[in-house]
C-alpha positions as CSV (number, residue, x, y, z in Angstrom):
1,X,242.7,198.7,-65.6
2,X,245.3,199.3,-63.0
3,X,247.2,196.7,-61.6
4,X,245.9,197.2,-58.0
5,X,242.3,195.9,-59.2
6,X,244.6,192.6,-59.5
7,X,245.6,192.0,-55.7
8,X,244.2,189.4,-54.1
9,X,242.6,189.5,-50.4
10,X,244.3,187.6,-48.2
11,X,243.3,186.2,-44.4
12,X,246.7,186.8,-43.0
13,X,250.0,185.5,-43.0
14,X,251.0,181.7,-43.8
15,X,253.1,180.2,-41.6
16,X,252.0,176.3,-41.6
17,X,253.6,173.8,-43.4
18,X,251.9,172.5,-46.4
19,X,251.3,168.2,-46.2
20,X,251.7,167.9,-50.1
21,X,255.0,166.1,-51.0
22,X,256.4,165.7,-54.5
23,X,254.4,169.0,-56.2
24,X,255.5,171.8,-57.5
25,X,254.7,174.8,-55.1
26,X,253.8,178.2,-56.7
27,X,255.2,181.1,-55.7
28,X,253.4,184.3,-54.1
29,X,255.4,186.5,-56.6
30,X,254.4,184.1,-60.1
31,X,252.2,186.2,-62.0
32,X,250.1,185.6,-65.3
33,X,250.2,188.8,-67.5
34,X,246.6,190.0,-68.5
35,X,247.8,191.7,-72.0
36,X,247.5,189.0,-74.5
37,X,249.6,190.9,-77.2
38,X,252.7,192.6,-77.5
39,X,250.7,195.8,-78.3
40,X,248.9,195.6,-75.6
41,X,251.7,195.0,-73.4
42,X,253.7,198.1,-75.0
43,X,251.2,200.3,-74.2
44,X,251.6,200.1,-70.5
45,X,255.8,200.4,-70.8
46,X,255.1,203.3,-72.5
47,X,253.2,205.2,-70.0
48,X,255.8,203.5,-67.7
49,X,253.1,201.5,-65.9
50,X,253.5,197.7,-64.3
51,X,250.9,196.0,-66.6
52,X,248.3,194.5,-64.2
53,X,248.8,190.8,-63.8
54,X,247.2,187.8,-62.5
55,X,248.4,186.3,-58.7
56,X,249.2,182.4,-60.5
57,X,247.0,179.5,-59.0
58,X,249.0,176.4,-57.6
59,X,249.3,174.9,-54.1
60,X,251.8,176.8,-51.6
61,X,254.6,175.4,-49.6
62,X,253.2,177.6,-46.7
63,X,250.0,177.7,-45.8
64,X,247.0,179.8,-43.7
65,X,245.0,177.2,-42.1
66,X,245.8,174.0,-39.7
67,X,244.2,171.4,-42.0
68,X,243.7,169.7,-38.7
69,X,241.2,171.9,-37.5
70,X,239.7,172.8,-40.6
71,X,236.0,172.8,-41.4
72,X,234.6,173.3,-45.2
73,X,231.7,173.7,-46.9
74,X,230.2,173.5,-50.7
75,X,227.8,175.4,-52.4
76,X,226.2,175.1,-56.0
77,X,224.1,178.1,-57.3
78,X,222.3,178.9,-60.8
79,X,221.0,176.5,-63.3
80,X,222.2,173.7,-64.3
81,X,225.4,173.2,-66.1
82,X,228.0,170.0,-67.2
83,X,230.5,169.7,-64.3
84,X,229.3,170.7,-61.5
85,X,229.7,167.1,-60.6
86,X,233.0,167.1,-61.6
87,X,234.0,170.2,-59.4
88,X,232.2,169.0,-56.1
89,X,234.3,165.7,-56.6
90,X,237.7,167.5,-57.4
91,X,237.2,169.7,-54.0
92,X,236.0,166.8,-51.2
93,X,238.8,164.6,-53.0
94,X,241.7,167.6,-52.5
95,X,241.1,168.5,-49.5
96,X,241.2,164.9,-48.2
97,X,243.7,163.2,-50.0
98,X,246.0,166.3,-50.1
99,X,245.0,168.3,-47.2
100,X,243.6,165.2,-44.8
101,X,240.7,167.6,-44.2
102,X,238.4,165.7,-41.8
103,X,234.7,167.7,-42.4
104,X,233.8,168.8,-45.3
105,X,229.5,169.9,-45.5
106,X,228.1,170.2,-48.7
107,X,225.0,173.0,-48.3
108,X,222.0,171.7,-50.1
109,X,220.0,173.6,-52.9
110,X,222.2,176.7,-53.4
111,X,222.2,179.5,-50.6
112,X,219.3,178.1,-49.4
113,X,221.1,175.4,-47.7
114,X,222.9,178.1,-45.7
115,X,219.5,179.3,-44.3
116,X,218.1,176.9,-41.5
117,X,214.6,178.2,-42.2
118,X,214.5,175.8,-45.4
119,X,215.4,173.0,-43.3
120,X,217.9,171.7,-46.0
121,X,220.6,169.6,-43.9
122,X,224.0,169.5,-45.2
123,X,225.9,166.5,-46.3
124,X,228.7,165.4,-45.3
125,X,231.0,164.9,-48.4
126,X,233.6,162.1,-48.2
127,X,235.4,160.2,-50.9
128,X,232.7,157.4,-51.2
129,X,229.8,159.4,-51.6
130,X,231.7,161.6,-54.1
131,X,232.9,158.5,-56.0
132,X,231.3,158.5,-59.0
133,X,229.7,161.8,-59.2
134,X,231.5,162.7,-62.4
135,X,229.9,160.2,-64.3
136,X,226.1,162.3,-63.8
137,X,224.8,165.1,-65.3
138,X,223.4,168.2,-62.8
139,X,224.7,168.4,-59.2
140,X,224.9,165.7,-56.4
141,X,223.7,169.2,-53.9
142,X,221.2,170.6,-56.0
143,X,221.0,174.0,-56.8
144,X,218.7,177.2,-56.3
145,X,218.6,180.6,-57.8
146,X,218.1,184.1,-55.8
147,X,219.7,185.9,-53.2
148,X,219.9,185.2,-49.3
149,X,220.4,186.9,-46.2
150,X,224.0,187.3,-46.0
151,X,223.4,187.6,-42.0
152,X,222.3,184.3,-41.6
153,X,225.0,183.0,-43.6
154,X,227.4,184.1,-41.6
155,X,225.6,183.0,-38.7
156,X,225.3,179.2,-40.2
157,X,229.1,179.2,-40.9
158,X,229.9,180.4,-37.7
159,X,227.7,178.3,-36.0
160,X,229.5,175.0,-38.4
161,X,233.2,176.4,-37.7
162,X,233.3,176.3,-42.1
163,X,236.8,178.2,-42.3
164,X,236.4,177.8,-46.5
165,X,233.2,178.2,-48.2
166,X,233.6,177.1,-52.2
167,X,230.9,178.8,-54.3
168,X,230.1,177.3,-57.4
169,X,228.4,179.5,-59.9
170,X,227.9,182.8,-62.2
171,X,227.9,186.2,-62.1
172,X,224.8,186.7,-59.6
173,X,226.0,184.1,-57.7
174,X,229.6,185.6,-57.3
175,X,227.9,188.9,-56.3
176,X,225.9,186.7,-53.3
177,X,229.8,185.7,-52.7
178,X,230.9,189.2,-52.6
179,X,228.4,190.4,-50.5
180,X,229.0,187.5,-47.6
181,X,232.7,188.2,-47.6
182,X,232.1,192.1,-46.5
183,X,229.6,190.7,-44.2
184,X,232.1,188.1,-42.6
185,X,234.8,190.8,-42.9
186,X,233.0,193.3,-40.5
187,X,232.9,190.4,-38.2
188,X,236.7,190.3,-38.1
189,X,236.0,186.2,-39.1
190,X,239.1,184.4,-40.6
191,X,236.9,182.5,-43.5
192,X,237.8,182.4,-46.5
193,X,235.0,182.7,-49.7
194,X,236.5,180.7,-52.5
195,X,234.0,180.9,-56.0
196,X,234.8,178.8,-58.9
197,X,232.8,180.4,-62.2
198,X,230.3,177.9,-63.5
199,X,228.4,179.9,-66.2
200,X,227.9,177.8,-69.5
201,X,227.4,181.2,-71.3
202,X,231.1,181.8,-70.6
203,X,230.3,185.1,-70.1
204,X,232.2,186.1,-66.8
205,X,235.3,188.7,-67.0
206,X,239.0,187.8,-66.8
207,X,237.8,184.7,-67.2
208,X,239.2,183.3,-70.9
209,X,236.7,179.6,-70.4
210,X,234.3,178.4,-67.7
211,X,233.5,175.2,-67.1
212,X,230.6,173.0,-69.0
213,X,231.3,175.9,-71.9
214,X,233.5,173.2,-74.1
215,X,230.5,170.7,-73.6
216,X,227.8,172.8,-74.6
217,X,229.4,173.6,-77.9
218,X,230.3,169.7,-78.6
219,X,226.7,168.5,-77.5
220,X,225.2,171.4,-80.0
221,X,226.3,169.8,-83.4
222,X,223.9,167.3,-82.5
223,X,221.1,169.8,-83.0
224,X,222.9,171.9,-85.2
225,X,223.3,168.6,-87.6
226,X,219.8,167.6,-87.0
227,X,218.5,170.7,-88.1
228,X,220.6,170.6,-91.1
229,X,219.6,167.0,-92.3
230,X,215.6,168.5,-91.8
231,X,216.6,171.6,-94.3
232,X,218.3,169.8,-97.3
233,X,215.1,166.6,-96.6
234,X,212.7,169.4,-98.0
235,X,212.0,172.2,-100.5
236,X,213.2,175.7,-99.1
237,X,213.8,173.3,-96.1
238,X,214.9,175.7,-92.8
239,X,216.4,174.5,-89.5
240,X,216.4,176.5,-86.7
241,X,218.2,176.2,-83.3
242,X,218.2,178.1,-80.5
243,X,221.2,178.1,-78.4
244,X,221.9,179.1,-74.7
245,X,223.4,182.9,-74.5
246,X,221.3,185.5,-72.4
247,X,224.0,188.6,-73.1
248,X,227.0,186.9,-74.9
249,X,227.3,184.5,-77.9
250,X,230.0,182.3,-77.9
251,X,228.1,179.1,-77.6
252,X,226.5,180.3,-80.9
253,X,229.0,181.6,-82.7
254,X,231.6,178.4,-82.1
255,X,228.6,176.4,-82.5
256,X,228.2,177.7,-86.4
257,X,231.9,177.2,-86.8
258,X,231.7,173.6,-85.1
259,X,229.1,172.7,-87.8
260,X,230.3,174.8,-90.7
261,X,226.8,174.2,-92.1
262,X,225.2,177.1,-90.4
263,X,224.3,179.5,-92.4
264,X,222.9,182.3,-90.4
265,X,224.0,183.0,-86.7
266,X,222.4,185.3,-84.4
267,X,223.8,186.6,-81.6
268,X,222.9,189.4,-78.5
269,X,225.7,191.6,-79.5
270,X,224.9,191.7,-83.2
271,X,221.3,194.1,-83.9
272,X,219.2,192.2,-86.6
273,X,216.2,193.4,-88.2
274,X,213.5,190.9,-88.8
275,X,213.1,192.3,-92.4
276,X,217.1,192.1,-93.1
277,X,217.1,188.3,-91.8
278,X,214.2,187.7,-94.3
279,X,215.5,189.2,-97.3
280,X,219.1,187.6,-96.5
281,X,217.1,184.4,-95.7
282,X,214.8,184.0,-98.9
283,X,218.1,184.7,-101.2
284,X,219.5,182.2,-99.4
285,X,216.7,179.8,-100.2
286,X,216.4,180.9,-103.8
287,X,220.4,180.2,-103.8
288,X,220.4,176.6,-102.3
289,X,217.1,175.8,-101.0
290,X,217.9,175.2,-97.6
291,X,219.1,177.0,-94.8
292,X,220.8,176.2,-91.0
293,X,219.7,179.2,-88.6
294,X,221.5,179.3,-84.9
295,X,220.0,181.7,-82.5
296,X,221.2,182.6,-79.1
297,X,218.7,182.9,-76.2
298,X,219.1,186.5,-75.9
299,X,219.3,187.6,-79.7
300,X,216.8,190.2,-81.1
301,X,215.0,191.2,-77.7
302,X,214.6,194.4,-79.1
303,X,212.3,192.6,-81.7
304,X,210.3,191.3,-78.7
305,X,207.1,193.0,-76.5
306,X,208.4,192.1,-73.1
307,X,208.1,194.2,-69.6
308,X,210.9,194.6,-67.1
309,X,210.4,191.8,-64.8
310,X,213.1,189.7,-63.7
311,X,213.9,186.4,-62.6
312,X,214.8,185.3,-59.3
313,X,218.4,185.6,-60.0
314,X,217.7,189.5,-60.6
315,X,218.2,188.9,-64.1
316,X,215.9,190.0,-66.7
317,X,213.1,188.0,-68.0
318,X,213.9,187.6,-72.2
319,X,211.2,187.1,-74.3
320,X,211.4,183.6,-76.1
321,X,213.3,184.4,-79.8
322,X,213.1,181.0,-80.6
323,X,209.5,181.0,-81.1
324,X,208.9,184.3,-82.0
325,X,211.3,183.8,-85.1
326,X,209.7,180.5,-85.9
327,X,206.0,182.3,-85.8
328,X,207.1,185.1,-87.9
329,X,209.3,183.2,-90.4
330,X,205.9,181.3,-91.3
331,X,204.0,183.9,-91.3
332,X,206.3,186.0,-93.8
333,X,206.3,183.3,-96.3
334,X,202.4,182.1,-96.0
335,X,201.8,186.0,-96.8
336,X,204.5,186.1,-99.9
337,X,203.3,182.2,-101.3
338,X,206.7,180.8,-100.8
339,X,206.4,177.5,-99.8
340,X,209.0,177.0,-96.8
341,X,209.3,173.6,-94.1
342,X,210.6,174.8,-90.6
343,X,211.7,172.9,-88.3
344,X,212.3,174.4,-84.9
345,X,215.2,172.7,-82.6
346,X,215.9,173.9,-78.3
347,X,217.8,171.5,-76.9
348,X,219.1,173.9,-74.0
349,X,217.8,171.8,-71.3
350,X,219.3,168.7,-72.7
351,X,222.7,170.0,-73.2
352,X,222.7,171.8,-69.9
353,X,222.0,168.1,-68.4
354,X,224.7,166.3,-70.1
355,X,227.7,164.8,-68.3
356,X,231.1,166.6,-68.8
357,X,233.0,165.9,-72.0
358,X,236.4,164.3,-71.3
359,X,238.0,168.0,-72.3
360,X,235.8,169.6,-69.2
361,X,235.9,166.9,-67.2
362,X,239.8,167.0,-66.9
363,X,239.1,170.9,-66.4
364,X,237.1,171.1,-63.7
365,X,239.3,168.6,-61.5
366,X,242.1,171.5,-62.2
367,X,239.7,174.0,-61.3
368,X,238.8,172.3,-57.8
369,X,242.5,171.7,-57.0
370,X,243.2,175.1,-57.6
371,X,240.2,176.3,-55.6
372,X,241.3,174.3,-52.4
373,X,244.9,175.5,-52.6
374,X,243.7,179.1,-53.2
375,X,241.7,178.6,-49.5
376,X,244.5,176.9,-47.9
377,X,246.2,179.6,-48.6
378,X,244.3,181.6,-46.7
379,X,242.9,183.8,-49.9
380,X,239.5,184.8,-50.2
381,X,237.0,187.2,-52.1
382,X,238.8,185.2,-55.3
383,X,237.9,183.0,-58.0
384,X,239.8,180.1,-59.2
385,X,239.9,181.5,-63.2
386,X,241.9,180.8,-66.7
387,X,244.0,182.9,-68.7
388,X,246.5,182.7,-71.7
389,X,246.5,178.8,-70.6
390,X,247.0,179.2,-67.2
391,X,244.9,178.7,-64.2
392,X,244.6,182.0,-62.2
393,X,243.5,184.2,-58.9
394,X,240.8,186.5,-59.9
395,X,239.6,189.1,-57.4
396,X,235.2,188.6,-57.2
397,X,234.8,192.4,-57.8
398,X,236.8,192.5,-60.9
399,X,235.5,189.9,-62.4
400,X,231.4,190.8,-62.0
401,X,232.2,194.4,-62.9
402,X,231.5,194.3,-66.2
403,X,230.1,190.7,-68.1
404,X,232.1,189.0,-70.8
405,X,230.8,189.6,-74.6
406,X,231.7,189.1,-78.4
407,X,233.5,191.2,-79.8
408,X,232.1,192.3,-83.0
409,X,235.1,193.6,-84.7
410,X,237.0,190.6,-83.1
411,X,238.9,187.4,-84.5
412,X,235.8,185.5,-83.6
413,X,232.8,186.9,-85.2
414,X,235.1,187.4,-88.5
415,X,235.5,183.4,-88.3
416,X,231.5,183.1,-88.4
417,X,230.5,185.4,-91.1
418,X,233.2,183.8,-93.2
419,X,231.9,180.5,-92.3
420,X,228.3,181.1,-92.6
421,X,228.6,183.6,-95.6
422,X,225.6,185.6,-93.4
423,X,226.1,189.8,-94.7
424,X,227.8,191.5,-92.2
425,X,224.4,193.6,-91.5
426,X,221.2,192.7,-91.4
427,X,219.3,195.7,-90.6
């Protein structure tokens, strides 16, 4: 990765006068390395190469825009995730209080709010109605999935005067956000796309957490306990969860080492055979007579008949692992004698409900500051992200060209077979 892929668009030059007093002002020229290790860092000295670097999120003593004359808007995208309360509250109440930003419109029901065809008005977001937001699961604004025209986007923020638009969402999402900035760019428009990464599966690049992630994993024990109390309650007793996780497994795999009762963990990036999961499975219940399985949503699709539609998101449709591993675990031991009690656990839609925990919570009002000051500052095509524990300026198209996954040979997947004690194969 070069360190060009790094740099930041920018509207133009900033020559106001920030209003905050009494903050510390970042720097243009405060960076945040990206190599995490000396090794990694030595490689790039020894080709005698910069090492690419992250531009370092914090408000500016100079900035782009007049808050004066300054129109913003807020949009929510995607399913459903904790936080997105948290971050609506932590942008109106920014650009107010540190800003005095006098309009901010928050665009109903994802993109679609952008489209006056749906007839979706806007809201107008101020302290009060904001107030105690936080405190609520899902989003004040509502949310849709699928693309819209980009052209009509631009037409409805020209038509508003938005000079910041703050997109809240995934990867897709950030691709619709990608897509409007070239479109406002060949308009020669100074407005400025802000996104701030809301994917529970913390799956998005350069990206080290995303918000609602930290919530996910401490609202699964619940399950993850629950399902172990049902195993060791009956002979050859099995518990088995599925987990959000369409292409990465990190809510899985810190899930299993959350509740270091897990005994098998099943993850996208890890190929399983359904006959190597049995055998493993049955010595397991020979063993100790009871066993904790944690799947994520997109494990084992190969195992799966399923065509190549997609979603409205233009993602593709997985089969339903959950329920094809309960089926077949039954069937395997009603055909073999075994006596086996499953009981089958998906508590996605609960967990993706929930309220922020305290830790996201506090998160996500760092991850709104950050996001205002970023568009202040007149940068766009950016998202607000986090890396080696601090708060960063990631360019859209490097963090949706590629998606974020386990690393099988890494620190973390080592930590859940030791945990679980699962073989390292099961194929």
């Amino acid at each position: 990765m070069d360190r060009e892929d790094f740099a930041v668009d920018r509207l133009g030059e900033c020559t106001a006068d920030s209003p905050m007093q009494g903050v510390r002002f970042t720097a243009d020229d405060e960076m945040v390395l990206c190599p995490s290790t000396v090794g990694d860092l030595q490689a790039y000295l020894d080709k005698g190469t910069q090492p690419p670097a992250f531009e370092m999120a914090g408000p500016r003593q100079k900035i782009f825009f007049d808050p004066q004359v300054v129109n913003c808007g807020i949009v929510t995208c995607g399913g459903l995730c904790p936080g997105l309360n948290d971050v609506i509250r932590s942008v109106v109440m920014s650009l107010h209080y540190h800003y005095h930003v006098k309009k901010v419109y928050g665009f109903r029901y994802g993109f679609e709010g952008l489209i006056p065809s749906y007839y979706h008005s806007p809201l107008e977001m101020t302290p009060d109605r904001v107030d105690d937001i936080h405190q609520k699961g899902g989003s004040l604004l509502g949310s849709s999935r699928g693309p819209q025209d980009v052209g009509v986007i631009g037409n409805t923020l020209e038509h508003l005067g938005i000079s910041i638009l703050f997109v809240i969402g995934g990867d897709g999402t950030l691709r619709g956000a990608r897509a409007l900035f070239t479109e406002i760019s060949q308009r020669g428009r100074p407005i400025s796309v802000i996104g701030i990464p809301k994917t529970i599966d913390n799956d998005i690049s350069y990206v080290d957490m995303s918000f609602g992630y930290e919530t996910a994993v401490s609202e699964s024990r619940i399950s993850t306990y629950s399902a172990h109390v049902e195993a060791i309650g009956a002979k050859n007793g099995i518990g088995l969860v599925k987990l959000m996780g369409r292409e990465s497994g990190f809510i899985a795999a810190q899930a299993a080492l959350a509740n270091s009762e897990v005994n098998f963990c099943l993850i996208p990036e890890i190929r399983f055979s359904l006959d190597g999961l049995l055998k493993a499975l049955t010595r397991r219940l020979k063993l100790r007579g009871h066993a904790v399985i944690v799947v994520g949503e997109g494990a084992g699709q190969d195992l799966l008949e399923t065509d190549d539609s997609k979603d409205a998101s233009g993602n593709k449709r997985f089969g339903d692992i959950g329920m094809f591993l309960k089926q077949s675990i039954k069937e395997h031991y009603d055909q073999t004698g075994m006596q086996i009690t499953l009981k089958y656990i998906d508590p996605s839609y609960t967990i993706r409900s929930m309220p922020a925990s305290a830790y996201d919570s506090a998160f996500c009002l760092q991850l709104g500051h950050y996001a205002v000051h970023a568009g202040m500052a007149g940068r766009t095509n950016m998202l607000v992200g986090h890396w080696n524990d601090r708060f960063t300026h990631v360019p859209i198209p490097l963090a949706v060209k590629t998606r974020k996954k386990l690393d099988p040979q890494g620190a973390l997947w080592s930590s859940v077979l030791a945990a679980t004690g699962q073989p390292a194969h099961m194929i």
